[in-house]
C-alpha positions, 0 to 999 in steps of 0.5 A: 500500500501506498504512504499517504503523505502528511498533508494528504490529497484526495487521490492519495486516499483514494489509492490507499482506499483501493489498495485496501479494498483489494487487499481486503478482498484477499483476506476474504478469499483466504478466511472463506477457504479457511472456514471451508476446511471446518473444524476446531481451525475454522471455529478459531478463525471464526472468532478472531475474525469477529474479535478482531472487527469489533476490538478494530471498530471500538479503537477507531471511534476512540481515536476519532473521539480524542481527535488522533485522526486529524481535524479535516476531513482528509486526514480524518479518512486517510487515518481510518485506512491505515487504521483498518490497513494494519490489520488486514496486511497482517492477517493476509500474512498471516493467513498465507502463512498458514494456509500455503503448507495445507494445500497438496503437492498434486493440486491441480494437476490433471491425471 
């Protein structure tokens, strides 16, 4: 993802906007393949994802309160993506990580 600057403009957050959005849409694709696998992984998955969504909502209403984004709009916006930001490039690391070693050697090959 892009750095916005300090003063950022409109279509620098709109960059970092579309960055996170395609990003997030990894994560997704990644969680839904992980939650198709079922079992004691996928219940654990499920629950971190709704923990982490709710404990990421209640930081950003409160950094937004004490006034840590910024006072004009575009950094009010520009703070919320690198907010959300954080959380989803770790997660698509993270879920990389674990799902790479559980697909099979013979994956798509053709008999």
């Amino acid at each position: 993802m892009t750095t916005t600057p300090k003063t950022p403009n409109w279509f620098d957050i709109g960059m970092d906007a579309w960055a996170l959005a395609a990003e997030s849409n990894m994560v997704i694709a990644m969680r839904m393949g992980s939650l198709a696998l079922g079992g004691p992984n996928a219940a654990l998955e499920a629950e971190r994802m709704v923990t982490e969504k709710v404990a990421a909502n209640i930081t950003l209403g409160c950094d937004l309160m004490r006034g840590k984004l910024g006072s004009s709009p575009e950094a009010i916006v520009s703070g919320s993506i690198a907010h959300y930001s954080k959380t989803v490039v770790a997660n698509r690391k993270r879920l990389g990580d674990t799902l790479a070693p559980q697909v099979p050697e013979s994956a798509g090959e053709r008999s």
